[in-house]
N, CA and C atoms as an extended XYZ file, in Angstrom:
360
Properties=species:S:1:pos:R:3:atomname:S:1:resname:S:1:resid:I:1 pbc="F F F"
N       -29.383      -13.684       39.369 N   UNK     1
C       -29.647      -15.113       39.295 CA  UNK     1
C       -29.300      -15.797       40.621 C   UNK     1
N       -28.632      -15.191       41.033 N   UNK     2
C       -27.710      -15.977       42.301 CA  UNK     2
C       -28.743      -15.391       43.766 C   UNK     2
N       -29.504      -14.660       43.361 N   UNK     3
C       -30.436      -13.969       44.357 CA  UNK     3
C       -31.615      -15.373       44.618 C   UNK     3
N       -32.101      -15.534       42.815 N   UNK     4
C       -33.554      -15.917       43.178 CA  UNK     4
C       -32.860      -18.018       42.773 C   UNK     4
N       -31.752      -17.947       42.650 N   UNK     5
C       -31.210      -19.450       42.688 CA  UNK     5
C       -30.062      -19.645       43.090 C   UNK     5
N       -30.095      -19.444       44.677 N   UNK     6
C       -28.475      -19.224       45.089 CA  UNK     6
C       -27.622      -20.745       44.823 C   UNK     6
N       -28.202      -22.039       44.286 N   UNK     7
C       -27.403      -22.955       44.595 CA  UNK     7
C       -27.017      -23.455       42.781 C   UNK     7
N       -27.321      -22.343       41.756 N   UNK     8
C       -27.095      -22.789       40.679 CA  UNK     8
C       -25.907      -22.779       40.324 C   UNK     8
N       -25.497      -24.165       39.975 N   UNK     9
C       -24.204      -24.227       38.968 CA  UNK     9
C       -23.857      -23.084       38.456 C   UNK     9
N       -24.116      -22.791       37.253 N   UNK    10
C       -24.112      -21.878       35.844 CA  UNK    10
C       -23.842      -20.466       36.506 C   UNK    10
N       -24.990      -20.488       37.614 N   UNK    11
C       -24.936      -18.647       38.360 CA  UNK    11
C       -23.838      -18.324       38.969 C   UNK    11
N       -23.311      -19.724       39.801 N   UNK    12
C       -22.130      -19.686       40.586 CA  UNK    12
C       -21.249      -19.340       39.999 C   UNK    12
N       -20.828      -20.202       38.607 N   UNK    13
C       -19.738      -19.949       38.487 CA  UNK    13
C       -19.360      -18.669       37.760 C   UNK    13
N       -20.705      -18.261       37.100 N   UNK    14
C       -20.653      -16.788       36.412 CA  UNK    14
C       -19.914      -15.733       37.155 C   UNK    14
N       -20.528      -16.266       38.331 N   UNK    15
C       -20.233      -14.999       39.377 CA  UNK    15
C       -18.932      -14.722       39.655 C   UNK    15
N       -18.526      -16.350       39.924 N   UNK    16
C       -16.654      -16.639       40.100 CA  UNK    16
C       -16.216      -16.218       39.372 C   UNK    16
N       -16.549      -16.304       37.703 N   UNK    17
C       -15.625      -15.755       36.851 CA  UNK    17
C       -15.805      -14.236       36.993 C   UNK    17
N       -16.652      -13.277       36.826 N   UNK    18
C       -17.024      -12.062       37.646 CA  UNK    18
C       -15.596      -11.714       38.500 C   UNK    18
N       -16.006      -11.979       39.281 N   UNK    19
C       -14.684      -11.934       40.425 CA  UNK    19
C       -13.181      -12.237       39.998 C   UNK    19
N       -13.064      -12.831       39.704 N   UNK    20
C       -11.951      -13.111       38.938 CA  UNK    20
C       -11.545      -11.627       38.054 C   UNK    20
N       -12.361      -11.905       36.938 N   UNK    21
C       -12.113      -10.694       36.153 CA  UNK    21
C       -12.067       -9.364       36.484 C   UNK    21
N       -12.441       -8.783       37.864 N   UNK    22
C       -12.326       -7.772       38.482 CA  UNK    22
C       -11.027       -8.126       39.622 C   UNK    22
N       -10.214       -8.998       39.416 N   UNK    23
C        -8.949       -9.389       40.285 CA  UNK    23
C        -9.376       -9.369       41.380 C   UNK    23
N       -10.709      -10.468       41.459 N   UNK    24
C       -10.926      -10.735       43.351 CA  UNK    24
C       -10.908      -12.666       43.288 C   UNK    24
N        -9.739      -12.807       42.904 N   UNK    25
C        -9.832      -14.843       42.998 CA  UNK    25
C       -10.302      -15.143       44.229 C   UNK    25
N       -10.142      -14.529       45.441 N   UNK    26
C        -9.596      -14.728       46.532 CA  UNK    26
C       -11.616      -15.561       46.917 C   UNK    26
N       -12.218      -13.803       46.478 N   UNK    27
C       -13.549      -14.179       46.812 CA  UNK    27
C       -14.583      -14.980       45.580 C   UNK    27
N       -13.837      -15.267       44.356 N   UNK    28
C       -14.209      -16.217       43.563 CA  UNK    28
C       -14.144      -17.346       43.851 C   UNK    28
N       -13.308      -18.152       44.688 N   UNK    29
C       -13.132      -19.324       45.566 CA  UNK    29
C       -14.561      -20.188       45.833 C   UNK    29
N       -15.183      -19.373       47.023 N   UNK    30
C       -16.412      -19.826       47.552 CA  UNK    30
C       -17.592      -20.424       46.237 C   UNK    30
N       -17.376      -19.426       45.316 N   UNK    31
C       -18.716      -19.864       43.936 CA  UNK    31
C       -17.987      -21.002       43.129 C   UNK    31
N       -17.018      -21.025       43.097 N   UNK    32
C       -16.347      -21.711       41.977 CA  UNK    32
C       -16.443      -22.784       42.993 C   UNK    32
N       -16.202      -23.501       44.584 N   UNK    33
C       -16.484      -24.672       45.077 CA  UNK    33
C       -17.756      -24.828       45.255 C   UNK    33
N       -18.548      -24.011       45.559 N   UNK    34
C       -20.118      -24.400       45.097 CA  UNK    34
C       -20.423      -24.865       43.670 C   UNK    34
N       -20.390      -24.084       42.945 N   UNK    35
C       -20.663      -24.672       41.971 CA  UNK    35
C       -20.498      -26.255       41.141 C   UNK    35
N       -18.937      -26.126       41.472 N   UNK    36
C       -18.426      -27.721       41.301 CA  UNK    36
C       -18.861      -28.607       42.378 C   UNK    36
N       -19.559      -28.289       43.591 N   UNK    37
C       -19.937      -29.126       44.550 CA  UNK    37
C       -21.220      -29.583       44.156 C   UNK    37
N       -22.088      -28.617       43.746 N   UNK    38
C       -23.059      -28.817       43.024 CA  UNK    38
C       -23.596      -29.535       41.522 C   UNK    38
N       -22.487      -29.482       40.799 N   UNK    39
C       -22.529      -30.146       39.921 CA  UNK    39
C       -20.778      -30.472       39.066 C   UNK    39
N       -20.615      -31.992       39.641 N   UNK    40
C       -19.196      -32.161       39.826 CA  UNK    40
C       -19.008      -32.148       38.298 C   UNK    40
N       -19.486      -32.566       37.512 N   UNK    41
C       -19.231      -32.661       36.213 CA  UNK    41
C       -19.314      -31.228       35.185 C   UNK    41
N       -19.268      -30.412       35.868 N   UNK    42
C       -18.926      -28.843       35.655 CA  UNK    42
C       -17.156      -28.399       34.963 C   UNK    42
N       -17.571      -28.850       33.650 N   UNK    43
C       -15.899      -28.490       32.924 CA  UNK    43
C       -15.465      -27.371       33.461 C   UNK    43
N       -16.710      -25.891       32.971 N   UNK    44
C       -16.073      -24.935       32.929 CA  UNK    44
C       -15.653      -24.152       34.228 C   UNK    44
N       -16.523      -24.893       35.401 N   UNK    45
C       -16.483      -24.066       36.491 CA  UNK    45
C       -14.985      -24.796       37.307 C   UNK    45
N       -14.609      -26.234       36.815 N   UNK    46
C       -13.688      -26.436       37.365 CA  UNK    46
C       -12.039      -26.024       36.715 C   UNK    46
N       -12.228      -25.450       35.445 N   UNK    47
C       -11.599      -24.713       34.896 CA  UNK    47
C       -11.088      -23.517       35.315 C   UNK    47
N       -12.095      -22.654       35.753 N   UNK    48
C       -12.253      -21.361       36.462 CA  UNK    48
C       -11.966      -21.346       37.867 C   UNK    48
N       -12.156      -22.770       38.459 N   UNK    49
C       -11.712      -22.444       39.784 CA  UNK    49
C        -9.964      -22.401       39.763 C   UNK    49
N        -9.453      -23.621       39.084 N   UNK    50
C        -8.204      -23.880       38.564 CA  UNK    50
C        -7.335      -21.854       38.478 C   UNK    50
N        -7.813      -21.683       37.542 N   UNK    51
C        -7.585      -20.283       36.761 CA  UNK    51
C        -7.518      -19.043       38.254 C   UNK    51
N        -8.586      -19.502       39.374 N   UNK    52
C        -8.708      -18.540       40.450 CA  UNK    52
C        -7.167      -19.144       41.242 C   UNK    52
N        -7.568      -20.243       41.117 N   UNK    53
C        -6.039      -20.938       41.976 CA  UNK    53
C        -4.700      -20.290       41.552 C   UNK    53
N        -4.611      -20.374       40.169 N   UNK    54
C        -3.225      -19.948       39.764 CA  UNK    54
C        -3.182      -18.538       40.090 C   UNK    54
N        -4.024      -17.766       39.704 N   UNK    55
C        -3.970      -16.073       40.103 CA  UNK    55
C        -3.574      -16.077       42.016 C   UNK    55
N        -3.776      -17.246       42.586 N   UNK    56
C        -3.757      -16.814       44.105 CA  UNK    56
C        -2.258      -17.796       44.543 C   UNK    56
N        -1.277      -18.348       43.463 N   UNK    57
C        -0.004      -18.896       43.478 CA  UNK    57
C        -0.288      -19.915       44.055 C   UNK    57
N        -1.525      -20.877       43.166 N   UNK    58
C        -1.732      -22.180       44.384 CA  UNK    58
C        -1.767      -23.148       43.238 C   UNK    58
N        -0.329      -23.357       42.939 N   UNK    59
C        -0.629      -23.821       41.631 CA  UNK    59
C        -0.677      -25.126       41.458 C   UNK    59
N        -0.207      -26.143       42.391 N   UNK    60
C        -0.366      -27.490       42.445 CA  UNK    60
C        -1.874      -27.954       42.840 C   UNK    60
N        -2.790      -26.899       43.602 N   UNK    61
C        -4.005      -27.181       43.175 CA  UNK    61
C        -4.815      -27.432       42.565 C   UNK    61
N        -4.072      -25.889       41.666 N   UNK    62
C        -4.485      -25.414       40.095 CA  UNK    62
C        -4.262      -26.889       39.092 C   UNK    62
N        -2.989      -27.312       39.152 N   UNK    63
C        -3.396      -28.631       38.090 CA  UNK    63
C        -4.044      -29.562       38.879 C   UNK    63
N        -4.007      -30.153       39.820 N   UNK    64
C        -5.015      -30.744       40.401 CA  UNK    64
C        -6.726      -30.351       39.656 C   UNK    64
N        -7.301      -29.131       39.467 N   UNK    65
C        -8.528      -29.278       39.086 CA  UNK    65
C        -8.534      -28.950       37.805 C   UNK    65
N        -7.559      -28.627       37.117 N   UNK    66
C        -7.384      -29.099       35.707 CA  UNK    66
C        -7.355      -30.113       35.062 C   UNK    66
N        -6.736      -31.467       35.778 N   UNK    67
C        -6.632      -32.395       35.555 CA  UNK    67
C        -7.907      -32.958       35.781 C   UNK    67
N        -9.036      -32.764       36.897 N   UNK    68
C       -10.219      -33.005       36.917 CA  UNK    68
C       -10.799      -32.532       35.894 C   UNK    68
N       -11.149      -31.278       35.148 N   UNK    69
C       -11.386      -30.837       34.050 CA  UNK    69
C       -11.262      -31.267       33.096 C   UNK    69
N       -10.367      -32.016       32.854 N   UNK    70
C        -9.860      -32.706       31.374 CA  UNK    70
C       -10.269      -33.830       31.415 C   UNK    70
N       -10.690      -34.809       32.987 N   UNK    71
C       -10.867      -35.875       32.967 CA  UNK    71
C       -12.206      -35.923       32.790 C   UNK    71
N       -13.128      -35.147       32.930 N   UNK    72
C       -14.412      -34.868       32.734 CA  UNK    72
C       -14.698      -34.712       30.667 C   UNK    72
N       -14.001      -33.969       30.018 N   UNK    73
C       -13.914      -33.678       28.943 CA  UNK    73
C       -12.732      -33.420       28.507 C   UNK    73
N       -12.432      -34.641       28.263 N   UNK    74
C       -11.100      -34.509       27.232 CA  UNK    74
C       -10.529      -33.520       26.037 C   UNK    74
N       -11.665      -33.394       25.519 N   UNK    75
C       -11.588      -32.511       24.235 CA  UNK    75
C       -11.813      -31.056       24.172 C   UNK    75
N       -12.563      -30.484       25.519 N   UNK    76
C       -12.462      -29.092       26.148 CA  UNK    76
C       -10.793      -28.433       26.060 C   UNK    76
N       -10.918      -27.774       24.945 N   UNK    77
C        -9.331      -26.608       25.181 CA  UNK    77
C        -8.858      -26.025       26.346 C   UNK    77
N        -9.909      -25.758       26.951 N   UNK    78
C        -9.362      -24.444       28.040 CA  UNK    78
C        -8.841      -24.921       29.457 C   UNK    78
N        -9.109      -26.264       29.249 N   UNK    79
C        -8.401      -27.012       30.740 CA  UNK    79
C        -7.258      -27.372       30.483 C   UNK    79
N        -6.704      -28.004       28.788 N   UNK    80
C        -5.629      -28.121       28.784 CA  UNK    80
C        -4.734      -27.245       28.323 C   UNK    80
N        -5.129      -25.618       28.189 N   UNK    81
C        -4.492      -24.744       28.272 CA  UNK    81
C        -4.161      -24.100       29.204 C   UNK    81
N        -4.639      -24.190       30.560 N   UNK    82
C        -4.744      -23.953       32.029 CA  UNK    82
C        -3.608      -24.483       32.379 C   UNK    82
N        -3.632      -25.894       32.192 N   UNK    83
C        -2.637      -26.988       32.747 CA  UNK    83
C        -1.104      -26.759       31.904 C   UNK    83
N        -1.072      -26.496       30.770 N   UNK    84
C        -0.118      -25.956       29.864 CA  UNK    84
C         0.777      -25.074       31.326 C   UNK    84
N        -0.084      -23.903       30.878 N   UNK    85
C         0.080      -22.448       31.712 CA  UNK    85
C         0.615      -23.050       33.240 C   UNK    85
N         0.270      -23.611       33.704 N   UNK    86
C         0.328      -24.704       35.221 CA  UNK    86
C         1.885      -25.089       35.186 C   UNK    86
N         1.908      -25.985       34.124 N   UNK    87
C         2.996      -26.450       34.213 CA  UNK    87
C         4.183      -25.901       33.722 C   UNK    87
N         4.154      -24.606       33.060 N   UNK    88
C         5.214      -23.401       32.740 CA  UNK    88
C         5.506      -23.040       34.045 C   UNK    88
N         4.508      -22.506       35.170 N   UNK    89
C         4.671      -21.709       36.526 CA  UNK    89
C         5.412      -22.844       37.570 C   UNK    89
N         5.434      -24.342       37.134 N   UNK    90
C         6.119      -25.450       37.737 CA  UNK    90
C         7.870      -25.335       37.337 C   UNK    90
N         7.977      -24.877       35.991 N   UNK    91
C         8.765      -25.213       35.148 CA  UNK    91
C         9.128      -26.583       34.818 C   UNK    91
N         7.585      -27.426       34.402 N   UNK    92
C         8.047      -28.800       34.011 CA  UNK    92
C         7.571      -28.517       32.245 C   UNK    92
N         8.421      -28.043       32.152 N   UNK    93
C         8.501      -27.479       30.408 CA  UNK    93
C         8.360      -28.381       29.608 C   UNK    93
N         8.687      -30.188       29.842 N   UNK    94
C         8.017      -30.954       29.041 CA  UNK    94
C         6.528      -31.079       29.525 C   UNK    94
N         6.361      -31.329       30.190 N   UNK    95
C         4.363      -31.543       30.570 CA  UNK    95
C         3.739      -30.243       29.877 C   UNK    95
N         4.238      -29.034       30.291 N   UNK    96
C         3.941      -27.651       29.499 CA  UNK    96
C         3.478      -28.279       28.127 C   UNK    96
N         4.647      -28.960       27.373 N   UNK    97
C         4.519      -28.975       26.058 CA  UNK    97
C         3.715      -29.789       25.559 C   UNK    97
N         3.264      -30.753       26.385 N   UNK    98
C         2.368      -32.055       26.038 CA  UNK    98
C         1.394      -31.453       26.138 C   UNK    98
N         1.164      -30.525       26.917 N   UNK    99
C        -0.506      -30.162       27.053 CA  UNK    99
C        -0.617      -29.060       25.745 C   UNK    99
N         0.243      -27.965       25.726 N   UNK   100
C         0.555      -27.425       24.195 CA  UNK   100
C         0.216      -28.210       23.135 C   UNK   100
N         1.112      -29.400       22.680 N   UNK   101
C         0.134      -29.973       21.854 CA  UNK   101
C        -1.155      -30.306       21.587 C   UNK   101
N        -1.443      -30.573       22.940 N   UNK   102
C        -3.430      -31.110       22.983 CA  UNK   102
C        -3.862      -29.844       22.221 C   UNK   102
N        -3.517      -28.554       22.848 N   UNK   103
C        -4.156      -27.174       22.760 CA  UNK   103
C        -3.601      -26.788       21.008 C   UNK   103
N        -3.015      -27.465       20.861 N   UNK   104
C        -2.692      -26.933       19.382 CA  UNK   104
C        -3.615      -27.715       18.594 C   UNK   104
N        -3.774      -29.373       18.627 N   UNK   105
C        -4.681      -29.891       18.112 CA  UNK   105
C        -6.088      -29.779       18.301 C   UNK   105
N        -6.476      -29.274       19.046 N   UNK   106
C        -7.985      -28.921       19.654 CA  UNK   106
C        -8.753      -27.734       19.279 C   UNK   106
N        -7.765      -26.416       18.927 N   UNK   107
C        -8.161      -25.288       19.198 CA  UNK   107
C        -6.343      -24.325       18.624 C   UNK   107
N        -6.402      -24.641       17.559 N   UNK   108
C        -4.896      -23.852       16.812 CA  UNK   108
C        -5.118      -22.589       17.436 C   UNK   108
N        -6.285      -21.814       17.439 N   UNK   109
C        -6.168      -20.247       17.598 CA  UNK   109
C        -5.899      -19.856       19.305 C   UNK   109
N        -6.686      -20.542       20.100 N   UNK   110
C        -5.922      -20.687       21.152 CA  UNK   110
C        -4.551      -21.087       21.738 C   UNK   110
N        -4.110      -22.116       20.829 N   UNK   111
C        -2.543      -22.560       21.156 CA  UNK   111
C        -1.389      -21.144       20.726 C   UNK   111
N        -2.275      -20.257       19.536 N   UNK   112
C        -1.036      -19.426       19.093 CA  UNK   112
C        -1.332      -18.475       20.415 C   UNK   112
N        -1.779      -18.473       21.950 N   UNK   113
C        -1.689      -17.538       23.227 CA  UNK   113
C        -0.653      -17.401       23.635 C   UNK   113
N        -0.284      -19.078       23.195 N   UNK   114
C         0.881      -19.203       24.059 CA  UNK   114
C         2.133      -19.867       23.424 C   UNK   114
N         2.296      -19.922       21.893 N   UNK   115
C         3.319      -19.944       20.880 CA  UNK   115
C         4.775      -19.610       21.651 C   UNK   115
N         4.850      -18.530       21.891 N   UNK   116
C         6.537      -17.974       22.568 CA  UNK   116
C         6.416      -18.463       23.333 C   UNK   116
N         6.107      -19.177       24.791 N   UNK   117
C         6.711      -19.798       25.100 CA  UNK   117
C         7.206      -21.055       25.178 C   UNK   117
N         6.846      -21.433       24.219 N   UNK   118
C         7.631      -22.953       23.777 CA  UNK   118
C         8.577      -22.372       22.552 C   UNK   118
N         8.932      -21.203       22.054 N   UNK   119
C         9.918      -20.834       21.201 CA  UNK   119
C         9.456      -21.246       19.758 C   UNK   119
N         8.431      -21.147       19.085 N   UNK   120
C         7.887      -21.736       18.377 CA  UNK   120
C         7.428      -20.216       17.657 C   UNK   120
């Protein structure tokens, strides 16, 4: 896809996540800012870039485009489970927990990912 539509959203970020999932964030970077450059209102790709950030210890970035993520779609789980995860690697264990709640009310089966660490 990325051959015969190199500037697509959707392809980009496929690809990023691709990369990612084979533990290459580093070179998931480039698709995941295309993509969101391309289409800023991109939940999932700014999710995924977030997700490449934290794997590369860049984590005040990482909520930085989480927080874009959520501000785009509030009701999307996976940004405020990102940001959860974000703010554990901060150790601001209350913000952790605020976003825990969102993720518990949004999406219970996702919130039980991350149950232990709020001791719950």
């Amino acid at each position: 896809a990325i051959e015969q539509f190199p500037e697509y959203p959707d392809a980009l970020a496929g690809l990023g996540v691709a990369l990612i999932n084979v533990h290459r964030p580093e070179a998931a970077l480039p698709y995941l800012r295309r993509a969101v450059a391309r289409k800023p209102d991109h939940t999932l790709g700014r999710t995924n870039l977030a997700a490449a950030l934290i794997l590369l210890d860049r984590v005040p970035e990482a909520v930085d485009e989480y927080r874009r993520a959520i501000a785009l779609d509030p009701d999307a789980p996976p940004p405020h489970f990102g940001l959860a995860r974000a703010y554990l690697l901060l150790g601001r264990m209350d913000l952790a927990r605020e976003e825990y709640r969102v993720v518990e009310r949004l999406d219970p089966r996702l919130a039980g990912l991350m149950r232990g660490a709020f001791g719950e």
